[in-house]
N, C-alpha and C positions, 0 to 999 in steps of 0.2 A: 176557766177565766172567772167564773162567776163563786167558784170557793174561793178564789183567790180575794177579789175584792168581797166576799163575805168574812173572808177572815180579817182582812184589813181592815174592813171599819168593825168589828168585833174587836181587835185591837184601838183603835183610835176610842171607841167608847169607855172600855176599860180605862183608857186613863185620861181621858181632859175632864178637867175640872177639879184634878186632887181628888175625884172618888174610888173613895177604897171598897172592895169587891174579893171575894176570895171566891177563885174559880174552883170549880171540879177540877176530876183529872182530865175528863176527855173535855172541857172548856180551855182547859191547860195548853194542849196541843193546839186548838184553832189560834190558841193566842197567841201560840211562840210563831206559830204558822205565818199569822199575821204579819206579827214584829216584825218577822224575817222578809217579808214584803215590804212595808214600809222602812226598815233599814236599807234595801235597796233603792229603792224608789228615791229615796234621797241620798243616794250613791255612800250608804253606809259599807263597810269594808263586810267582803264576800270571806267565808268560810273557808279554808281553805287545810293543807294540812303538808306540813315540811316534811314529810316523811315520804309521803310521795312523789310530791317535788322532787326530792332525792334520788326516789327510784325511777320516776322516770330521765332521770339526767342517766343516772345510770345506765339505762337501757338503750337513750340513744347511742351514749358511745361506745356499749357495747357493740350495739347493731351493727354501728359503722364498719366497727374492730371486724366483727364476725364477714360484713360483707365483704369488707376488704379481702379477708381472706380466702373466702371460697371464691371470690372473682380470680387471686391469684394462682389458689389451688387449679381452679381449670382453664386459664392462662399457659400456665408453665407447663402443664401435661400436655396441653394442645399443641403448644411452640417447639417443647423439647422432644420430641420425636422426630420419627423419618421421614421427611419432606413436609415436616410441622411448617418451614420459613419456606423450604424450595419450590413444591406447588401451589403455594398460594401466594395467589397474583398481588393480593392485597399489600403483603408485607415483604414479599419476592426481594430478596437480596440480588443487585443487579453489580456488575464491576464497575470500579469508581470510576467518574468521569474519562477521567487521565488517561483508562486500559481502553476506552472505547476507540481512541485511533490506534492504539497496537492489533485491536480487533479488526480492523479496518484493511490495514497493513497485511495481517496475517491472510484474512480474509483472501485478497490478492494474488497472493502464493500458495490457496489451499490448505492453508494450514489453520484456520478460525475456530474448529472445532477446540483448540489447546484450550481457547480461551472460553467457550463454552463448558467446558470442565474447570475451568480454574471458577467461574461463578459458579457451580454448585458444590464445590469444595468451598465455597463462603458460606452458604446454605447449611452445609455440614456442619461447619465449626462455631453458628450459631445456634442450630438449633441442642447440640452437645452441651453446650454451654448456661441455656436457659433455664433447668432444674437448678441451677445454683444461686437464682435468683432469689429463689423462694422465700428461703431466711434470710434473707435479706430486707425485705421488701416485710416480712412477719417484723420481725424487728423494728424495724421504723412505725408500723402500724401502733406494738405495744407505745410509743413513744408519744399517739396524741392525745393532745390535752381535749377538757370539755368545750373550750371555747374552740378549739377548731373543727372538735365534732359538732358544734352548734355552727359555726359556717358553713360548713359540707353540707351538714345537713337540709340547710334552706338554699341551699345553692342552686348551681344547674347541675344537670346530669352525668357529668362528669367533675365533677364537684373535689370529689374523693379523691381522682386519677390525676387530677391538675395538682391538687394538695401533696401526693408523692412523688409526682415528676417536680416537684420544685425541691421539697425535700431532698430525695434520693439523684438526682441526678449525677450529682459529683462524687458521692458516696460510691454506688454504686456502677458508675462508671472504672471505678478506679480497683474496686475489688473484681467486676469482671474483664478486666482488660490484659491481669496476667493470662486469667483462662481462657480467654478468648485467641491470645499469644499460643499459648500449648495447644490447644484444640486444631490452631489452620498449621501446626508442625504435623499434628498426628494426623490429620484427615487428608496429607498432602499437597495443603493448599501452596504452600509457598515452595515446594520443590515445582507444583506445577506453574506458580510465576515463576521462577528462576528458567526453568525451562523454554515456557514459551518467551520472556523477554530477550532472554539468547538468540531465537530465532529471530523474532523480530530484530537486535540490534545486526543483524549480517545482511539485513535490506540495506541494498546503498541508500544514503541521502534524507534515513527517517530522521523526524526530531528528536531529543532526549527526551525519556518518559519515566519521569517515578509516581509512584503508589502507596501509598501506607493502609497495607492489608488490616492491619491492626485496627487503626480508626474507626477504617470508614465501618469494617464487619461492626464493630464493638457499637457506632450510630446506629446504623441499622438495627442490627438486632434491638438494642432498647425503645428504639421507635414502633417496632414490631409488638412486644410486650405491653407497653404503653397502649398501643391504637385499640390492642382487643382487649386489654384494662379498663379501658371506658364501654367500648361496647357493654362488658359484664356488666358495667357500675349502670350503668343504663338500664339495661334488662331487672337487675335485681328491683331496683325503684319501679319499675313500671309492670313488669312481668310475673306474676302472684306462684304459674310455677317456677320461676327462680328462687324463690322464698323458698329455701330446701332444710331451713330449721325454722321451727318455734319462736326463737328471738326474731331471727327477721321478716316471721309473718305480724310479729306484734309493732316491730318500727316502723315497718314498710307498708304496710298492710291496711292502713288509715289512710 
């Protein structure tokens, strides 16, 4: 503190009154020293440099880009495996509302377990389906701009995840819902509805019951995707080892 206002008024002397003084070199520096104090001090314009600037806009959107992506990267490897959706309770594909009184029904008759396999043949044909997310979700990432990565980035914690579920929702709803379609043909899922609503419709006196396998698998699953997308997007901001590059010890990391 005390160079500091020693250079300042070393400054302030050098120049009131219009006297001329020709400093040394090392008198030079206390002066600029100064200067540079009393320009602030009178909220003279700070120093600054565009090039920086630059690189760091840069880097946050690259951060973003990068976090986004290894949140997705260990997303879709988590989900798209075997009983990725099925054992965990969190994101458990359950049968649609609709199937739970055919459940109910069956149930009655001994026959409930159909439909206990008809849910993890939902399970199945989401979790088959979830690697195909990947570029998808990469794609959209390359697509944002700096002013959205300046939103995310002062956001909450889910900043990023909110920002791609508004994004991608319809997108990729529409690109996964063919494959979502083939997935519950191959995994059995709708020969085991056809099956078990056969039984159930030869109970006298149930009510009529349809389902659209399609849908409801194709909500779930993306909610599933989603729910541990923020989890990541969480961890990476808060979590130093989640930071598993360079770049995003340097955005994150402050």
């Amino acid at each position: 503190m005390l160079k500091r206002l020693s250079a300042l008024s070393l400054a302030v002397l050098l120049t009131v009154g219009g006297v001329s003084y020709e400093a040394t070199a090392g008198e030079k520096s206390w002066f600029d020293m100064g200067q540079g104090v009393l320009d602030s001090l009178l909220g003279g314009k700070k120093e600054s440099s565009t090039e920086n600037a630059v690189l760091s806009s840069a880097d946050m959107v690259d951060g973003l880009k990068e976090a986004l992506k290894v949140g997705t990267e260990t997303v879709v490897s988590q989900l798209g495996q075997a009983d990725g959706f099925n054992t965990d309770q969190a994101i458990h594909i359950p049968l649609p509302s609709q199937l739970q009184t055919v459940k109910g029904w069956l149930d009655k008759v001994g026959m409930g377990g159909m439909m206990d396999d008809l849910e993890t043949r939902l399970n199945r044909a989401a979790e088959q389906a979830t690697p195909q997310a990947k570029q998808l979700f990469w794609d959209a990432i390359k697509e944002m701009s700096f002013e959205d990565a300046k939103r995310i980035y002062n956001g909450p914690d889910d900043a990023a995840t909110q920002y791609l579920r508004e994004k991608m929702n319809v997108p990729l709803a529409d690109a996964l819902r063919p494959i979502i379609d083939k997935n519950l043909s191959e995994v059995g899922a709708v020969k085991a509805y056809d099956s078990a609503m056969g039984r159930y419709q030869n109970i006298p006196f149930v009510p009529d019951v349809k389902a659209d396998l399609t849908d409801h698998t194709l909500a779930k699953g993306m909610d599933g995707i989603f729910y541990y997308l923020a989890q990541e997007e969480a961890a990476i901001r808060k979590d130093p080892v989640k930071r598993t590059t360079e770049l995003l010890r340097k955005v994150f990391g402050s």
